[in-house]
C-alpha positions as CSV (number, residue, x, y, z in Angstrom):
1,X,-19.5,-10.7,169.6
2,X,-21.1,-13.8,171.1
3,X,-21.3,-12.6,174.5
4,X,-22.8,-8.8,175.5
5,X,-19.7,-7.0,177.2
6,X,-20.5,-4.3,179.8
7,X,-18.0,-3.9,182.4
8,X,-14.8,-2.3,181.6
9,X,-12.8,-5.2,183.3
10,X,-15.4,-7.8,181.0
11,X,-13.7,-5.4,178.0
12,X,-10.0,-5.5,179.2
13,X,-10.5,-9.5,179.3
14,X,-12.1,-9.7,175.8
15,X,-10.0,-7.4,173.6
16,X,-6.7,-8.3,175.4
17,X,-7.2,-12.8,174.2
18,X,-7.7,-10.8,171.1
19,X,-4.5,-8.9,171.0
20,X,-2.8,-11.7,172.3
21,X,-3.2,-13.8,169.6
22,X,-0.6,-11.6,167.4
23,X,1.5,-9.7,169.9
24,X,3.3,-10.8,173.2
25,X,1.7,-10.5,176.5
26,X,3.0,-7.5,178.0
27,X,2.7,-5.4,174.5
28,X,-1.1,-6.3,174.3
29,X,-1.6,-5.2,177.9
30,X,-0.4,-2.3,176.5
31,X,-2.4,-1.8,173.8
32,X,-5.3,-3.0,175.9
33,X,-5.3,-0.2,178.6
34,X,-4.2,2.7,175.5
35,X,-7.4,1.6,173.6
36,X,-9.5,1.5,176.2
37,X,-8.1,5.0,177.1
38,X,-8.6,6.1,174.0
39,X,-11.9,5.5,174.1
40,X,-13.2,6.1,177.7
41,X,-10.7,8.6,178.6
42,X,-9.8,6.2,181.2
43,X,-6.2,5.6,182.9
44,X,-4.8,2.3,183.5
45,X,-4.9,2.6,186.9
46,X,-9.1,3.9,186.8
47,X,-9.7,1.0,184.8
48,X,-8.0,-1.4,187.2
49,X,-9.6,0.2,190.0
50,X,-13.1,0.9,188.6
51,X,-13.2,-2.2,186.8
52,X,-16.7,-2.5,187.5
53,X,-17.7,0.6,185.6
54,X,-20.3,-0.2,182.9
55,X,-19.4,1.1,179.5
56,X,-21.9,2.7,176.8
57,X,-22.6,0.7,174.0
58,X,-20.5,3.1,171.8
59,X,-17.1,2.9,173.3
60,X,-17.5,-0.5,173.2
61,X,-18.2,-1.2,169.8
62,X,-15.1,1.6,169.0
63,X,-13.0,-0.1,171.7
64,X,-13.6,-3.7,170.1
65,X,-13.9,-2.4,166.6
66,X,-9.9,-0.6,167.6
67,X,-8.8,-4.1,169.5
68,X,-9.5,-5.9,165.9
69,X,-7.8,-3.4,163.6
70,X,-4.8,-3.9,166.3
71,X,-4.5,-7.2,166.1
72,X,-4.4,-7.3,162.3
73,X,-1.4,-5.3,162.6
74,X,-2.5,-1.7,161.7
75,X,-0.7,0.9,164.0
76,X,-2.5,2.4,166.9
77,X,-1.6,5.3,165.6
78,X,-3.5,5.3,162.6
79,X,-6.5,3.8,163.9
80,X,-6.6,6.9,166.5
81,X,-5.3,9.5,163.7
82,X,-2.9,10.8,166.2
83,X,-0.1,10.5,168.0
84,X,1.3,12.9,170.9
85,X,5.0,14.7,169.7
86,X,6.9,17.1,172.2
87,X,3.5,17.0,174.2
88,X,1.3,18.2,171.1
89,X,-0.7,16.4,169.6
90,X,0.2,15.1,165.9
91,X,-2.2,13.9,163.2
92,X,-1.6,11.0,160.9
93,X,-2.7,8.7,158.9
94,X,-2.2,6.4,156.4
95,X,1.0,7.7,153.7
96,X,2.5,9.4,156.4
97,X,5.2,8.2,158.5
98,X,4.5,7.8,162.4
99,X,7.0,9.6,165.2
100,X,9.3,7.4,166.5
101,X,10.5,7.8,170.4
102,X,14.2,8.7,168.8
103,X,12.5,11.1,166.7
104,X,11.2,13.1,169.8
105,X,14.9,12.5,172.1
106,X,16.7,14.2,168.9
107,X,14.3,17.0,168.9
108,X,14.1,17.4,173.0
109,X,18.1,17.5,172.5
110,X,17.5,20.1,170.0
111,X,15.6,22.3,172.0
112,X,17.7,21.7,175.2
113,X,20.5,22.8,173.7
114,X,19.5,25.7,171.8
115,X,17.2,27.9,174.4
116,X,15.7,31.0,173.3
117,X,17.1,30.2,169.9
118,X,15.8,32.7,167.2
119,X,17.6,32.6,163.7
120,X,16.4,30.0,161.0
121,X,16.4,26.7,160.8
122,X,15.3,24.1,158.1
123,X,13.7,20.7,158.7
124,X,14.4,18.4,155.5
125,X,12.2,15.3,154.9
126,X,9.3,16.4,157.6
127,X,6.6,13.7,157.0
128,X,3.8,14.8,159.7
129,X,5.7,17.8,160.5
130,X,6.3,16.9,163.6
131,X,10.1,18.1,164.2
132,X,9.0,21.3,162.4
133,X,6.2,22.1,164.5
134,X,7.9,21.2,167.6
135,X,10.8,23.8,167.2
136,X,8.9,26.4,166.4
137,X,6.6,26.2,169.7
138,X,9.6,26.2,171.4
139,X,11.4,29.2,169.6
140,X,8.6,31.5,169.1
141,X,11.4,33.9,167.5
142,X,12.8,31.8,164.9
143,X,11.9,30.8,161.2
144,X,11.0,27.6,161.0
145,X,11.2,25.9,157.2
146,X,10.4,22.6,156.6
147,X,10.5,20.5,153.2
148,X,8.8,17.2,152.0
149,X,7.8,15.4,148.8
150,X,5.1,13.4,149.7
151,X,1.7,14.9,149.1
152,X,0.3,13.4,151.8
153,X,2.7,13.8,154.1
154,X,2.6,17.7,153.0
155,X,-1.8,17.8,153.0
156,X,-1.2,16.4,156.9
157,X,1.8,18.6,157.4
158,X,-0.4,21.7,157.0
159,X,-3.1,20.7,158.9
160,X,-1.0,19.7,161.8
161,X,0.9,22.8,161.7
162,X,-2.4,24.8,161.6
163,X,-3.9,23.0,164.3
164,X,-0.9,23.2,166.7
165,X,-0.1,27.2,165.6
166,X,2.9,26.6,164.6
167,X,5.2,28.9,162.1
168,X,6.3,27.3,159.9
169,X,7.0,27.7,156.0
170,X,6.1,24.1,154.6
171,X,7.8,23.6,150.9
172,X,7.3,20.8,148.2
173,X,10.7,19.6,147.3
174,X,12.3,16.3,146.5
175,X,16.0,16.8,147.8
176,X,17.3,13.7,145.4
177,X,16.5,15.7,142.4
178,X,16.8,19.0,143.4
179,X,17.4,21.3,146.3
180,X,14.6,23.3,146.9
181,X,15.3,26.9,145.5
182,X,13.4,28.9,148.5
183,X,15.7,27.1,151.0
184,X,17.4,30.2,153.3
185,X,20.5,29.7,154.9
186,X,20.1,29.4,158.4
187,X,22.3,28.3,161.9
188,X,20.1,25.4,162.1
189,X,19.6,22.0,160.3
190,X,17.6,18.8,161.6
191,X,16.7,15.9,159.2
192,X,15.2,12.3,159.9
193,X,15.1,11.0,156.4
194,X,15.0,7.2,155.2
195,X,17.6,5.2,156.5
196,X,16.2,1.4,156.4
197,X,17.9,-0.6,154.2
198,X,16.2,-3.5,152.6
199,X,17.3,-6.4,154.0
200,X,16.6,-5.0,157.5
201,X,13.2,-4.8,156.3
202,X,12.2,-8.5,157.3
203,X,13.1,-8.1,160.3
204,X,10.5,-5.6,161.2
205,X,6.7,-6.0,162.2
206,X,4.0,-6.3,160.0
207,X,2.4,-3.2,161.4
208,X,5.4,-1.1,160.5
209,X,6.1,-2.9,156.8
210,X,2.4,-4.0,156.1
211,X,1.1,-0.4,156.9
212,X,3.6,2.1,156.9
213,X,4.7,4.4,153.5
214,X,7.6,2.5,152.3
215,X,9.4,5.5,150.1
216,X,9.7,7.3,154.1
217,X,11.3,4.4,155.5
218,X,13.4,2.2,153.2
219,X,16.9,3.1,151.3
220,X,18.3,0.5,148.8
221,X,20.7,-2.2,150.4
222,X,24.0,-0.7,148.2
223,X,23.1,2.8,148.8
224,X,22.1,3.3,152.4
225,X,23.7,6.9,152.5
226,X,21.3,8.1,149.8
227,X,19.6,10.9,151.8
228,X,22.5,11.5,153.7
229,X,24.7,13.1,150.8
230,X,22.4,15.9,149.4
231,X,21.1,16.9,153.0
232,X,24.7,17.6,153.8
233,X,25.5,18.8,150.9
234,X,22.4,21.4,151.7
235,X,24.4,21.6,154.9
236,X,27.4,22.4,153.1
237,X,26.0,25.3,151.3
238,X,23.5,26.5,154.1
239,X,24.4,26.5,157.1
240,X,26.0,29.6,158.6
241,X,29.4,30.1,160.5
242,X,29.0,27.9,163.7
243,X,25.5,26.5,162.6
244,X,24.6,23.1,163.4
245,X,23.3,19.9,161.5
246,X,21.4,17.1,163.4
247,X,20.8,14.1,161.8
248,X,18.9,10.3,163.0
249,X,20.7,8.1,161.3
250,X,20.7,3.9,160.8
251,X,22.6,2.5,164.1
252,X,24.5,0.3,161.5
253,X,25.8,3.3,159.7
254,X,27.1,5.4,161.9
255,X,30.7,5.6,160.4
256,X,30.0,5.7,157.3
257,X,27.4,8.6,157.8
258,X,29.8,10.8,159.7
259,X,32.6,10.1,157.1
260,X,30.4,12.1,154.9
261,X,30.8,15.4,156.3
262,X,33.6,17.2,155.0
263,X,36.6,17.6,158.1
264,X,37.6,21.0,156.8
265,X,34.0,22.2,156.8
266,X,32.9,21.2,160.1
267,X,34.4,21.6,163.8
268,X,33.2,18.9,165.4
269,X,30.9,15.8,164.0
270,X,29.9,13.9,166.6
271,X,27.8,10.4,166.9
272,X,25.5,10.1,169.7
273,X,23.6,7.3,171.7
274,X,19.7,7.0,172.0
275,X,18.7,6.0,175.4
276,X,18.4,2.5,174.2
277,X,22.0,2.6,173.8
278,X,22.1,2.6,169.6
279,X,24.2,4.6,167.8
280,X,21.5,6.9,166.6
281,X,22.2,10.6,165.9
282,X,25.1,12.7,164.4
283,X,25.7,16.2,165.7
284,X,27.6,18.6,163.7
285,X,29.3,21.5,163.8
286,X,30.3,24.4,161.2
287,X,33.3,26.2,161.1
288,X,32.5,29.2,162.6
């Protein structure tokens, strides 16, 4: 830098021209005060009301090392190595798919609706683990499998679930060849796999398509449903009498998703709205 920052409000100034060269105003306030944070431990509101503070020569390097990565388009959450899931704390990195806020509202649902739930249930396509290890913090009681076929995803997987304490039997499978053998049958189902399709791919930032693992977001334009029909297929086959499949799904598929479920299998299949409005989950029933 030309100029020796000190002051915390000297910072916010500096790093946030710098973020607002690539991202709109309000979003690189945003990413301003969370870098900051990050760094200083911070709140938004203590470093608009202490904006006199002086930072250490550390945090600021960090803070305007962060601010550059940023702007470049890499993810906050890689350049942290975490992200925050349910309220715990998630690692990733690089590879690995980051949580998405409809991600967390399906698995809040999940957890609403199924209180003190304590049979098994299976997480297919678990990335960072994060659905996994969220249900089994909140079900103590109940077997908690998860399946992936990334090997990073799986190496972060682990470590996540060791570092949380979760319970959960992590599995190496790739569900388009093959469903894994070890797979129990269970009253419980929850998958977030691929659902991009290609074309919606250029409308999406760089920080998402220059940094993000491809094979964990994107589906081919003429087969968008090509996770979809072997995870309910597993549904088919696995799920008990009255157990439940949830699914996040591609807003512009929604139909066609839910048409895969066969009627005299399955009570109810129902689409359901994020809070953004979208057309983003399918809840369905088993015959029971």
């Amino acid at each position: 830098m030309a100029e020796k920052l000190q002051t915390i409000s000297e910072i916010r100034h500096y790093i946030s021209g710098i973020l607002r060269r690539d991202w709109p105003r309000e979003e690189a306030e945003a990413m301003t005060t969370a870098i900051i944070r990050e760094y200083t431990g911070m709140t938004g509101a203590r470093q608009l009301a202490f904006g006199d503070t002086v930072a250490n020569s550390d945090d600021e390097g960090k803070i305007t090392a962060a601010a550059l990565r940023a702007s470049a388009g890499e993810p906050l959450q890689y350049i942290f190595g975490y992200t925050t899931f349910c309220g715990h704390r998630i690692e990733v990195k690089p590879g690995v798919l980051i949580p998405r806020p409809e991600t967390e509202e399906m698995t809040l649902m999940i957890i609403n609706e199924n209180r003190n739930f304590s049979g098994t249930a299976a997480d297919l396509c678990t990335g960072s683990g994060c659905i996994a290890i969220s249900l089994s913090l909140a079900f103590p009681s109940a077997t908690i499998v998860a399946t992936e076929n990334s090997e990073t995803a799986l190496t972060v997987a682990s470590a996540n679930i060791a570092a949380t304490g979760a319970r959960v039997a992590l599995m190496k499978g790739d569900i388009l060849r093959q469903e894994p053998p070890d797979l129990p049958k269970g009253r419980l189902i929850v998958s977030n796999p691929p659902y991009v399709t290609e074309k919606e791919k250029r409308m999406m930032h760089l920080n998402v398509v220059g940094h993000e693992p491809h094979e964990a977001l994107f589906v081919p334009d003429e087969d968008p449903q090509k996770y979809y029909r072997p995870i309910i297929g597993m549904a088919d086959r696995l799920l008990l009498p009255g157990g439940i499949i949830w699914l996040e799904i591609n807003e512009s598929q929604a139909d066609r998703t839910a048409s895969l479920f066969m009627k005299n299998l399955y009570s109810e299949v129902k689409i359901i709205n994020d809070l953004r409005g979208k057309q983003r989950f399918i809840r369905a029933v088993k015959y029971g």
